[in-house]
C-alpha positions as CSV (number, residue, x, y, z in Angstrom):
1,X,0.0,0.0,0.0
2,X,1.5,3.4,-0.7
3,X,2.4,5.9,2.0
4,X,-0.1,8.1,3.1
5,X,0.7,11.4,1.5
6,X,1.3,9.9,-1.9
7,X,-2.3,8.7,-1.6
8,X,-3.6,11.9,-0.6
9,X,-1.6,13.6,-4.0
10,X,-3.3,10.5,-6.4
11,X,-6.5,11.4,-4.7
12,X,-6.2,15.7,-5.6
13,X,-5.4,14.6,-8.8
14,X,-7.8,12.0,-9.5
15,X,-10.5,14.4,-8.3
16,X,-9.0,17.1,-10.7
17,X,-9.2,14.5,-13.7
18,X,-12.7,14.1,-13.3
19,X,-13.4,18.0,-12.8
20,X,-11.8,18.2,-16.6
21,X,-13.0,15.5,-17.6
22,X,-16.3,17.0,-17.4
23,X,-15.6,20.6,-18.3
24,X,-14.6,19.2,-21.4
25,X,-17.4,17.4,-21.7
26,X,-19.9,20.2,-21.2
27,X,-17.6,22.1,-23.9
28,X,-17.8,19.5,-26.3
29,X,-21.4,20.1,-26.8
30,X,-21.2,23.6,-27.8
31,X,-21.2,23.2,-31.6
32,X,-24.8,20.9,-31.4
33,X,-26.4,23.4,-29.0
34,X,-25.5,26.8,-31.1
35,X,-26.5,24.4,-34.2
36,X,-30.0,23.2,-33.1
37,X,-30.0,26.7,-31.9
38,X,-31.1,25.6,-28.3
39,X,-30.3,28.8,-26.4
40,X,-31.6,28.4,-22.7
41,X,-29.3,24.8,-23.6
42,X,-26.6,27.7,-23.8
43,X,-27.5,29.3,-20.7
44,X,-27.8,26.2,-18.6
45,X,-24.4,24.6,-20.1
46,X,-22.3,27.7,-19.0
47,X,-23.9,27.5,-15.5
48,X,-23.2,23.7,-14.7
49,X,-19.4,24.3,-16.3
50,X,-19.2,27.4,-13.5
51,X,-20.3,24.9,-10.9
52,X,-17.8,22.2,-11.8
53,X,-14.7,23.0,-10.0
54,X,-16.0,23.5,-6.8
55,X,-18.6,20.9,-6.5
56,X,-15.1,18.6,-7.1
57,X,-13.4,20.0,-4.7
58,X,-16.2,19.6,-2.2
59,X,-16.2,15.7,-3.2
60,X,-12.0,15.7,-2.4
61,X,-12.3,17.1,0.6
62,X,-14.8,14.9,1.6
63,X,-13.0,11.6,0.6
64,X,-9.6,13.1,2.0
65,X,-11.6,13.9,5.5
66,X,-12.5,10.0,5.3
67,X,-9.3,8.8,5.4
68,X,-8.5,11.5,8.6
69,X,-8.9,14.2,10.2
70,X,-6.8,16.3,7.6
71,X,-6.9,19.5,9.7
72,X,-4.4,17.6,12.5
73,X,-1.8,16.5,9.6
74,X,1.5,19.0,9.8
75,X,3.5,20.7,8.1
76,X,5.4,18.1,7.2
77,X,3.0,15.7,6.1
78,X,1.5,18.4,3.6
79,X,4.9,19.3,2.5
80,X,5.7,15.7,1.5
81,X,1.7,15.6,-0.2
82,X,3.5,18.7,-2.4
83,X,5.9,16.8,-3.2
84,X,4.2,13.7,-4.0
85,X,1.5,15.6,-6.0
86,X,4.5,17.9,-7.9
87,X,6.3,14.6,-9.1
88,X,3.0,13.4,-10.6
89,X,3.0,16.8,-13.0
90,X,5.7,16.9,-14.9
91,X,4.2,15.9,-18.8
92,X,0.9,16.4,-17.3
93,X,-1.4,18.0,-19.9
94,X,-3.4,20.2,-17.2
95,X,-0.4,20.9,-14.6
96,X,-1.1,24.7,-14.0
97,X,-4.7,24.1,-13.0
98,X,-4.2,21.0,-11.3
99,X,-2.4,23.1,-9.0
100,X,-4.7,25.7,-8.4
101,X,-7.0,22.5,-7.8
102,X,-4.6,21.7,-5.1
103,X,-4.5,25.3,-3.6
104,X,-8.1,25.0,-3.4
105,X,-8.3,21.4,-2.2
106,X,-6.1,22.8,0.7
107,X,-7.3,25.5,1.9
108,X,-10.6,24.2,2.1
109,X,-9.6,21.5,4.4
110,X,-8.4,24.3,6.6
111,X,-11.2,26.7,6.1
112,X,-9.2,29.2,4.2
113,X,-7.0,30.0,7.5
114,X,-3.5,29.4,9.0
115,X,-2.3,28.8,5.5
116,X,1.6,28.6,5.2
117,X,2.7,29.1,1.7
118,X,5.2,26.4,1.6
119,X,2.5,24.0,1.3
120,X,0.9,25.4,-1.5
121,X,1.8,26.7,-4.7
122,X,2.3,30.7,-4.7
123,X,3.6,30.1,-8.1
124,X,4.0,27.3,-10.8
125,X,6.9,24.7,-10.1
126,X,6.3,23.7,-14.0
127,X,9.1,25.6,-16.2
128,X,7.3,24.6,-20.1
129,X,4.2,24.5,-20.5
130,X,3.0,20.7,-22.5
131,X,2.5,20.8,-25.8
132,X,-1.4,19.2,-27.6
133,X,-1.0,15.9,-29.0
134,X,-3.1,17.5,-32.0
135,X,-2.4,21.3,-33.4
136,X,-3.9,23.8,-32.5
137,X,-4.6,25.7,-35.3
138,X,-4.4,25.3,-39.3
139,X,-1.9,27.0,-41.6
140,X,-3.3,28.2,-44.9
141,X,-1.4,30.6,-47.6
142,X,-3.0,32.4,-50.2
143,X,-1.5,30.3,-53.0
144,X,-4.2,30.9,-55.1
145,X,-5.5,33.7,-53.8
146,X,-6.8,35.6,-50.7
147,X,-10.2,34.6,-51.8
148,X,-9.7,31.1,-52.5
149,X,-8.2,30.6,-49.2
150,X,-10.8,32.8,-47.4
151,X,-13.0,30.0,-49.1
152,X,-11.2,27.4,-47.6
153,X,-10.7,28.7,-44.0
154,X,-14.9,28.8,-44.1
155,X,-15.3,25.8,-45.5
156,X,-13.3,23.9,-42.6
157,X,-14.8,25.3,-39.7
158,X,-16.4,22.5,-37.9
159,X,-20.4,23.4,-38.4
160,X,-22.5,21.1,-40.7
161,X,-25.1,23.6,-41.6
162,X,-24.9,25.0,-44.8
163,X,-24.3,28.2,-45.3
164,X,-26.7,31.4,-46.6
165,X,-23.8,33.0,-49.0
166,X,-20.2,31.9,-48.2
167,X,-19.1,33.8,-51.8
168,X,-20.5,37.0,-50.1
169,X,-19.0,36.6,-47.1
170,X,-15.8,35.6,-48.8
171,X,-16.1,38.6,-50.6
172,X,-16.7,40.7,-47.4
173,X,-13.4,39.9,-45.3
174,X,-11.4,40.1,-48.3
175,X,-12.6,43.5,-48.8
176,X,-12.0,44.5,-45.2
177,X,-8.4,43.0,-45.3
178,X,-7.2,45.0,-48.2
179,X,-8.9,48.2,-46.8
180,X,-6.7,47.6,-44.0
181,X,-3.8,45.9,-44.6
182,X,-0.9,45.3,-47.6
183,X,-1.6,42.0,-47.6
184,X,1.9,40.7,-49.9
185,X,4.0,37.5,-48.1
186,X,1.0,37.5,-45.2
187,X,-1.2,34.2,-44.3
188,X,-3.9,33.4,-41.8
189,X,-3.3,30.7,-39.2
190,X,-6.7,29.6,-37.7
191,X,-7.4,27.6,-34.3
192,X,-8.7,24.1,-35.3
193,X,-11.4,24.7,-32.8
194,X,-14.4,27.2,-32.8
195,X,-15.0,29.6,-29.7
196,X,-18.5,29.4,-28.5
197,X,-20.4,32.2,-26.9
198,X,-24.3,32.9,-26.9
199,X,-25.4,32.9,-30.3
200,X,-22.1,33.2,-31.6
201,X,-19.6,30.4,-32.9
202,X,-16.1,32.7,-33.3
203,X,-13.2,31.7,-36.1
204,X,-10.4,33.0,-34.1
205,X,-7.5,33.3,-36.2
206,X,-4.0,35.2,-36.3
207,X,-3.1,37.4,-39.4
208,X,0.7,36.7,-40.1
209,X,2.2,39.8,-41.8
210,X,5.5,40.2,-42.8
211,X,5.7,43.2,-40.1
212,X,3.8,42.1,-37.3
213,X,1.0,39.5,-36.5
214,X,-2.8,40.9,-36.3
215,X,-5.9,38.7,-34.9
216,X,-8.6,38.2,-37.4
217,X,-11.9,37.6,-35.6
218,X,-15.2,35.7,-38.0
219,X,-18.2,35.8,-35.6
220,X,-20.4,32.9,-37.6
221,X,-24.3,33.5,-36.7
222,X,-27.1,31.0,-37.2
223,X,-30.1,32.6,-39.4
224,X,-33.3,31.1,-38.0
225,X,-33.6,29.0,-41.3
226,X,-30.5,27.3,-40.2
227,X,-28.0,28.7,-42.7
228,X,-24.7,30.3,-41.5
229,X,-23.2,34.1,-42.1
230,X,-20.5,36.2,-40.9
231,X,-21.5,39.5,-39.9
232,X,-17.6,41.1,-39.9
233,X,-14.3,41.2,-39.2
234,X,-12.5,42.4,-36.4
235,X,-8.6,42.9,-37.2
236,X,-7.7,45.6,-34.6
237,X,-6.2,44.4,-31.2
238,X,-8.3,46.4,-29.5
239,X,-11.8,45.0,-30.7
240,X,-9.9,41.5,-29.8
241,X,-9.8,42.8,-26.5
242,X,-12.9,43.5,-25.9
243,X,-14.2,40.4,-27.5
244,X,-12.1,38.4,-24.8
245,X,-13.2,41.0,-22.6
246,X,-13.6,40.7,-18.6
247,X,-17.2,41.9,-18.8
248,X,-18.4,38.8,-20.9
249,X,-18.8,35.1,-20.3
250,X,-16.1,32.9,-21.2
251,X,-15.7,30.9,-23.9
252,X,-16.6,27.1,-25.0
253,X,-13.8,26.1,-26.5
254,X,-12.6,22.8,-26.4
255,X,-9.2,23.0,-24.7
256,X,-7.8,19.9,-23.5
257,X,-4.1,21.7,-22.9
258,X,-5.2,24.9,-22.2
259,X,-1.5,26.2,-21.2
260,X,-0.8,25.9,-25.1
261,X,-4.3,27.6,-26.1
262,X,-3.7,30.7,-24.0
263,X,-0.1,30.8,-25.1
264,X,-1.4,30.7,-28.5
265,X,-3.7,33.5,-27.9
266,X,-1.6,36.2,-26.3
267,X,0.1,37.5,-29.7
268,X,-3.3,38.8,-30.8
269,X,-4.4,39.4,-27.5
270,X,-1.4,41.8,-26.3
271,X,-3.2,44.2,-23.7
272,X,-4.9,40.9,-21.7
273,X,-2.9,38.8,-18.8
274,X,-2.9,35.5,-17.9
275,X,-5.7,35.6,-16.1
276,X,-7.7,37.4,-18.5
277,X,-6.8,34.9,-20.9
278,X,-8.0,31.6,-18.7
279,X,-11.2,33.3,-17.5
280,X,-12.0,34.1,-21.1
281,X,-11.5,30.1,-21.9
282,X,-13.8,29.2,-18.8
283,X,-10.4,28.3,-16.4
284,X,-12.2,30.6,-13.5
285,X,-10.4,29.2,-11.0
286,X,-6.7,29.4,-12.6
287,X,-7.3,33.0,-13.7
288,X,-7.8,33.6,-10.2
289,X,-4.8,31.8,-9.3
290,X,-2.8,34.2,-11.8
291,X,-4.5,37.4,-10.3
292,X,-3.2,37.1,-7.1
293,X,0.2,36.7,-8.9
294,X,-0.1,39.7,-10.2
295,X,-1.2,41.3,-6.6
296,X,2.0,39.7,-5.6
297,X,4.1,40.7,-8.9
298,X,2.2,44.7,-8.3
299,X,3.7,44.6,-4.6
300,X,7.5,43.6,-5.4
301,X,7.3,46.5,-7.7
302,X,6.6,49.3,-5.4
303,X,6.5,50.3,-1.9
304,X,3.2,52.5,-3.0
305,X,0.8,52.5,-0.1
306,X,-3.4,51.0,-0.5
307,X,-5.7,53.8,-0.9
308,X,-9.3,54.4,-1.3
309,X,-10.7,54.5,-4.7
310,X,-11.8,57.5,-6.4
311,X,-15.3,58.2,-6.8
312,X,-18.0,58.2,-4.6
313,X,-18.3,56.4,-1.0
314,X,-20.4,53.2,-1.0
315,X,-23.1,52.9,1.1
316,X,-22.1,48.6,0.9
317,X,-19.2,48.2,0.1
318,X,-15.7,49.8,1.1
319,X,-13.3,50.0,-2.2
320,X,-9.3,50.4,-2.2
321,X,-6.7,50.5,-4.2
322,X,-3.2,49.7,-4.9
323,X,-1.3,51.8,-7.5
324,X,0.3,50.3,-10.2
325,X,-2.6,47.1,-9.5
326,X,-5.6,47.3,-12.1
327,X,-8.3,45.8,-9.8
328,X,-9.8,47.3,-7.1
329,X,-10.7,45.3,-3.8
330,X,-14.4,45.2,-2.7
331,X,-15.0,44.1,1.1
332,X,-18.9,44.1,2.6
333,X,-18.5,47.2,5.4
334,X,-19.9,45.5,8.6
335,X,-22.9,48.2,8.7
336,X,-24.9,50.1,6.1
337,X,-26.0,53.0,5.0
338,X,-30.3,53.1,6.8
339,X,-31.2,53.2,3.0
340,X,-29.9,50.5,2.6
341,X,-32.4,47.4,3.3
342,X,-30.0,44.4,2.3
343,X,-28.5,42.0,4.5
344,X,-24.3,40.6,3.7
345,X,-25.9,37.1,2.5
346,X,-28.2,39.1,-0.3
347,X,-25.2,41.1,-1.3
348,X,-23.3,37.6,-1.9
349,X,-25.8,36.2,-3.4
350,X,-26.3,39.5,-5.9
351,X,-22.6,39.0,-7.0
352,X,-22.7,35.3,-7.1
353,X,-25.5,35.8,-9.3
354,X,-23.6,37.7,-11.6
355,X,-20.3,35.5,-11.9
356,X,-23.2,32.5,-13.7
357,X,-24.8,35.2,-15.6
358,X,-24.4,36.3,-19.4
359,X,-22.5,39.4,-18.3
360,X,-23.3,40.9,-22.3
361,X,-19.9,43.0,-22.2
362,X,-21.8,45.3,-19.3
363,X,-20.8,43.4,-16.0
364,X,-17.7,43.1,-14.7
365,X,-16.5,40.5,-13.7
366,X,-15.3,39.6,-10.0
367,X,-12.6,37.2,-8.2
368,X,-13.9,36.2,-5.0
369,X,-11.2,35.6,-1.8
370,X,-10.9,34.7,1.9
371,X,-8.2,35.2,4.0
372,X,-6.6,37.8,1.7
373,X,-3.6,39.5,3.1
374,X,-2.5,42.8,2.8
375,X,1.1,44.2,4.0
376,X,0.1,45.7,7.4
377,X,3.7,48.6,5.9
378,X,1.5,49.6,3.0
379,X,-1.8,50.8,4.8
380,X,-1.3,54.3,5.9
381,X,-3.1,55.4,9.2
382,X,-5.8,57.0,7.5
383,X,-6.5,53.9,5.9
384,X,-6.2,52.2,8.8
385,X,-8.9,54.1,10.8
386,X,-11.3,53.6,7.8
387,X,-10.6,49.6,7.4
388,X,-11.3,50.0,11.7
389,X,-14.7,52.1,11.3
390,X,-16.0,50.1,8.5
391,X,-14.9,46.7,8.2
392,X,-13.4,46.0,11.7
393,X,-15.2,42.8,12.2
394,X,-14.1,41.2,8.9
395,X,-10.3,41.7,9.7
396,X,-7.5,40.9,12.3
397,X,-3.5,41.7,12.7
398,X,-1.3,38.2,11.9
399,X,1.8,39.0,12.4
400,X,3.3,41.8,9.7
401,X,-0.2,41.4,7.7
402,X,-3.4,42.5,7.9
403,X,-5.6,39.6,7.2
404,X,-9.5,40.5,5.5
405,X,-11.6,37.6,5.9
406,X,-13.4,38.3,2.3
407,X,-13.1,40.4,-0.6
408,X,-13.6,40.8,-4.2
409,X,-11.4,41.5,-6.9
410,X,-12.6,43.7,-9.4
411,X,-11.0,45.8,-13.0
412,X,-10.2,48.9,-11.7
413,X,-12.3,51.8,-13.9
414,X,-12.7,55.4,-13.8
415,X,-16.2,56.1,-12.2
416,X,-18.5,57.4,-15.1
417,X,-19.6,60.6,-12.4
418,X,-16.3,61.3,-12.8
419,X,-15.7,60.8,-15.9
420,X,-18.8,63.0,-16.8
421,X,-17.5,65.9,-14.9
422,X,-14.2,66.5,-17.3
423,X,-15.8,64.9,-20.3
424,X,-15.9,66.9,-23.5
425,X,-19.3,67.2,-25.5
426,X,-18.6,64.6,-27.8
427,X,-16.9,62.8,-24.9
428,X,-20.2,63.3,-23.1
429,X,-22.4,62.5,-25.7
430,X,-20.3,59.0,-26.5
431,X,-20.2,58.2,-22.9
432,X,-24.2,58.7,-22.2
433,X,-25.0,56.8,-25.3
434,X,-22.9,53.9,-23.6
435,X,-24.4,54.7,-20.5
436,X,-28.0,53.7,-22.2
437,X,-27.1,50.5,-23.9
438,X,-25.7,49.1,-20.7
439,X,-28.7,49.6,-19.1
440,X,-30.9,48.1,-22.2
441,X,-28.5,45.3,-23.0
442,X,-28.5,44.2,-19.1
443,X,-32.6,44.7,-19.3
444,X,-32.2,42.0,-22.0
445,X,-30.2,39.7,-20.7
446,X,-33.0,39.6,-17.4
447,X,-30.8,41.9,-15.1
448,X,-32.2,45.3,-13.5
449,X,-29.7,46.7,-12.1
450,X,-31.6,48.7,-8.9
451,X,-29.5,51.6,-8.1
452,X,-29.0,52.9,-11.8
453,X,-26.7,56.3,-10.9
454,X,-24.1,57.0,-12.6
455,X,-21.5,56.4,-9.8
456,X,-22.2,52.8,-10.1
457,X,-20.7,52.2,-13.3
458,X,-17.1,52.9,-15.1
459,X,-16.3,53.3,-18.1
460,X,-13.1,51.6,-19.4
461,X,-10.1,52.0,-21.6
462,X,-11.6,51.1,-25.1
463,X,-14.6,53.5,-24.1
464,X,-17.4,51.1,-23.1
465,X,-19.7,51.6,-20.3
466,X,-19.5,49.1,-17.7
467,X,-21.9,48.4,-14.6
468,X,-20.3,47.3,-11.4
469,X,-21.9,48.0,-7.8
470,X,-24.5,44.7,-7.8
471,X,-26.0,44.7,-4.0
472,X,-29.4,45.7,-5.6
473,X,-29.7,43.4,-8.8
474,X,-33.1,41.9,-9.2
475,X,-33.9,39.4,-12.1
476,X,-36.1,41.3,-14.6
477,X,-39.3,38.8,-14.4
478,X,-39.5,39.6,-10.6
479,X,-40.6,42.8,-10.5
480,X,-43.8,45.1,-11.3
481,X,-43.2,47.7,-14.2
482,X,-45.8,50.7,-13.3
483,X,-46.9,53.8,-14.6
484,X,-47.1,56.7,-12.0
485,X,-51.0,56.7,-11.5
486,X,-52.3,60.9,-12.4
487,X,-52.1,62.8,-9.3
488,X,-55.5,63.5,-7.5
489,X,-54.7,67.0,-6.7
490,X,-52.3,69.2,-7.5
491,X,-50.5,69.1,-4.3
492,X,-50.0,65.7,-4.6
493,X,-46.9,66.1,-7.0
494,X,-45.6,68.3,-4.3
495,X,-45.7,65.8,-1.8
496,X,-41.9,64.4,-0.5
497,X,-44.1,60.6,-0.4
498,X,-45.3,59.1,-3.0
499,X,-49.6,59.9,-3.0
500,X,-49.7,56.5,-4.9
501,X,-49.2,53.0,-2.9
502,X,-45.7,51.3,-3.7
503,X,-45.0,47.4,-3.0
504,X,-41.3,45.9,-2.8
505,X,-41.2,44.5,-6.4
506,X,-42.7,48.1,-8.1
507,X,-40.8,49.7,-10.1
508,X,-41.6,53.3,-11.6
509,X,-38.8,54.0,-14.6
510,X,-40.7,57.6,-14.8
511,X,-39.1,58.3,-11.2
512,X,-35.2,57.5,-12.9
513,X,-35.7,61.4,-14.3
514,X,-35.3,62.5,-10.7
515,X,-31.5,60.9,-10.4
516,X,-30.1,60.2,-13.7
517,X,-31.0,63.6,-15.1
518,X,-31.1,66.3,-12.8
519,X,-27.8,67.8,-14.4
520,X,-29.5,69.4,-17.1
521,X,-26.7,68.6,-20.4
522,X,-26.7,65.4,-19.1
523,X,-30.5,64.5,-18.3
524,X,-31.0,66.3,-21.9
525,X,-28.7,64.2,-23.6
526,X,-29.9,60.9,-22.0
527,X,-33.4,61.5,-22.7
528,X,-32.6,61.9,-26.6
529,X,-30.8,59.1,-26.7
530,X,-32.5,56.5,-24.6
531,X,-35.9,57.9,-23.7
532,X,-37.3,54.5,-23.7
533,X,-35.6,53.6,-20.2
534,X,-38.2,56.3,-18.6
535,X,-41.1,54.4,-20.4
536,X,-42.8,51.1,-18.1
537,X,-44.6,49.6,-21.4
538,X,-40.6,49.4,-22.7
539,X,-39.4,48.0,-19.4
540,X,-42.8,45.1,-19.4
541,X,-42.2,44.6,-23.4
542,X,-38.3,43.3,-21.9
543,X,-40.0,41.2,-19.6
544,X,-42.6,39.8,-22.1
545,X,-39.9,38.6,-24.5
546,X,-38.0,37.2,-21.5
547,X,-40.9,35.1,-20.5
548,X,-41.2,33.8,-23.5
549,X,-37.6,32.6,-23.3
550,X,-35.9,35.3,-25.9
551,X,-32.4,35.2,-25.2
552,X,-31.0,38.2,-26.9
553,X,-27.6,38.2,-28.1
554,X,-25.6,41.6,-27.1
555,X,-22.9,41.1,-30.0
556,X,-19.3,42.3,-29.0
557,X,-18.5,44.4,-31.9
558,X,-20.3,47.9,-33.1
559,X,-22.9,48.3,-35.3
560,X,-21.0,50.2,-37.3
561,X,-18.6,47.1,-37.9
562,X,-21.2,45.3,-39.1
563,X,-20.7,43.9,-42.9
564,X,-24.1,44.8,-43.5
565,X,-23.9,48.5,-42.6
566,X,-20.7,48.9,-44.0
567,X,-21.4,47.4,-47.6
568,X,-24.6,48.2,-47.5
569,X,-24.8,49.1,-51.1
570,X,-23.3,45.8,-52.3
571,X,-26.5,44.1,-50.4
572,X,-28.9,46.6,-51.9
């Protein structure tokens, strides 16, 4: 029988094996459910994939517990259960995520406290990362032309419905290509598998020029006749980005080495790290492995001190900073404002809510962590006496750290208050436009966001308007849409209550006026623009097509790069 400890390591792994196993599974049925066009399918598949890893982890821990009582093994026991499990990784397809499955495995078994990091892995003890047994993408030269290789790369992808003009769309991305690139001595090398999203399977390819490489993007939509069409091309790193953006779900893609699939990625993908790069494959847990890395990597490069972020003071949730870190950190305050009426489990459950929801490029996404600890030398007195008014019972002093028993990670954006206040006309106008579709796009995908001010949403480096403070989501189909009833008498509207009765689930969108546009330029400009969010019969015609099971698809590229809008003529 083998030792103890090397049991223990077959056990973590065997439990990660089956975790995969499964994710890849799930992923694998991507192409049949965006073919049959079986969209709640869609839905439900990205939420059991979310659940995966730590319903796995709850079944290791369970059969570890079995064997004994793990929280009495010491150190060294657990540093010879590294070392067993570390000799079982080298040529391991998986080994960077099997050990964040450790890391997890572990401190679970300890409740997420008295963790020594010489039992876990702070960082990777694998120096190359596997290589696929099968490639991972396609090479294809334009021996015969851009066209007849454009051709090609459509005819390959791995979707057996036919499709509604493949010449036209042929003729579209070669037409965008030469508008935007010499295209002499370049070729295309496309990943063998398709990136599944919503309604969207995505050709995901990189443009090799003899100057630089480019991404080349093919989102392939499903007609409702069951015949497939690209609707553009996205060449510029920066629509990449925000098509592997933090505010969207992640990907299906079928990524049985997914070391070698991110490393694959990051050429065309130049602004996004690690992290970024896992979440957007559907590694959650990993991408938060490599995000406290780079808290770790942000702290060895500067002695700058945690501050508050900018903007205004939440009534929930305190927010700080650390420069030279691009996420902020998000802790429950142990009171709240009267106003208020939320309890700490709600506000997890609001933000838990969001992490398995279609996020539709409008919801940040969030990194959740216990036990996080912060250099007790970096936080200034000031900061101090906040942390000590606000969150005093979520924290305590170990040793030179301070040590917050939860907290979110969050991308770091400028508020768009504050953004507002210095913005421009154009600026202004851009950014309230933006401000609009969030709110309709989130109204789509069955999310109301509650407190709708300005203050609780960012706006981010490519210029998209992101929402962020969720203690007072509600699902759409939950609440009551009304009209303010006519005032009985004229001092009724002059009244600080309401002369009109108002249950918990009411909703009056004529009210927003009050808050989102009592800056006059602003409240002018928003009102042009989206008058429709002040209107209940808009708000009750989202909920109608929800309950009839619409899922809307809030595509990740502008209207304005659309093939149709932009060779409109050719269509006429």
């Amino acid at each position: 029988m083998p030792p103890r400890e090397s049991l223990i390591a077959h056990t973590i792994l065997q439990g990660f094996d089956a975790q995969y196993s499964r994710f890849l599974d799930i992923t694998a049925g991507a192409p049949q459910r965006f073919e049959q066009a079986d969209w709640q399918a869609v839905q439900q598949a990205m939420k059991t994939r979310i659940h995966l890893y730590d319903s796995h982890v709850t079944l290791v821990v369970n059969q570890l517990r079995i064997l004994n009582d793990a929280a009495a093994w010491d150190d060294a026991f657990w540093l010879q259960v590294k070392q067993d499990y570390q000799r079982l990784l080298p040529d391991y397809p998986r080994a960077e995520i099997a050990e964040s499955f450790f890391n997890s495995v572990y401190c679970r078994l300890h409740g997420h406290a008295h963790l020594q990091p010489q039992r876990l892995f702070i960082f990777t003890s694998q120096q190359n990362a596997p290589q696929p047994s099968r490639p991972l993408a396609r090479r294809y030269e334009p021996q015969r032309g851009w066209q007849a290789m454009l051709e090609q790369v459509l005819r390959d992808a791995p979707l057996t419905l036919p499709w509604q003009d493949r010449a036209r769309d042929v003729s579209y991305i070669q037409r965008h290509l030469q508008q935007h690139f010499r295209l002499e001595g370049g070729w295309l090398e496309v990943a063998s598998e398709l990136f599944f999203r919503n309604k969207t399977a995505w050709i995901v390819a990189r443009l090799h020029l003899p100057h630089a490489v480019f991404p080349c993007l093919l989102p392939v939509q499903r007609s409702e006749q069951g015949e497939l069409w690209i609707d553009t091309c996205l060449t510029d790193v920066n629509d990449a980005s925000i098509v592997f953006g933090f505010a969207r779900a992640s990907f299906m893609v079928y990524a049985p080495v997914p070391a070698a699939l991110v490393a694959w990625l990051q050429p065309i993908l130049p602004g996004k790290s690690l992290s970024e790069c896992y979440r957007a494959i559907g590694c959650q847990k990993h991408g938060k492995t490599e995000s406290y890395r780079d808290y770790l990597h942000a702290l060895a490069q500067s002695d700058a001190e945690f501050e508050m972020a900018p903007g205004v003071r939440g009534m929930v949730m305190l927010v700080f900073m650390l420069p030279g870190f691009d996420r902020v950190f998000k802790v429950i305050r142990d009171r709240f404002a009267p106003q208020k009426e939320v309890t700490e489990a709600q506000v997890r459950a609001c933000y838990q809510q969001v992490k398995e929801h279609d996020r539709v490029g409008r919801m940040a996404d969030t990194l959740e962590f216990e036990q996080f600890a912060l250099p007790l030398a970096r936080i200034s007195p000031a900061l101090m006496a906040e942390f000590q008014s606000s969150i005093a019972g979520k924290m305590h002093i170990d040793g030179d750290c301070l040590i917050v028993r939860h907290l979110w990670l969050e991308r770091r954006m400028q508020p768009l208050n504050l953004y507002l206040a210095q913005a421009n006309a154009d600026e202004r106008r851009h950014a309230i436009d933006e401000y609009g579709n969030a709110i309709k796009q989130l109204a789509a995908a069955n999310i109301f966001p509650g407190d709708m001010l300005f203050k609780n949403f960012g706006m981010t480096r490519h210029g998209r308007v992101v929402f962020y403070d969720y203690d007072e989501i509600r699902p759409m189909d939950e609440l009551h849409f009304r009209d303010v009833p006519q005032a009985r008498y004229e001092e009724d509207e002059l009244c600080a209550e309401p002369w009109y009765s108002v249950g918990p689930d009411d909703v009056f969108p004529e009210t927003f006026r009050y808050a989102l546009c009592s800056e006059a330029a602003t409240g002018a400009l928003l009102q042009q623009l989206h008058p429709e969010i002040f209107e209940a019969g808009w708000w009750r015609t989202q909920q109608q097509r929800i309950r009839q099971g619409h899922v809307e698809e809030a595509i990740a590229w502008r209207q304005a790069q659309r093939f149709s809008v932009r060779y409109a003529q050719a269509l006429a």
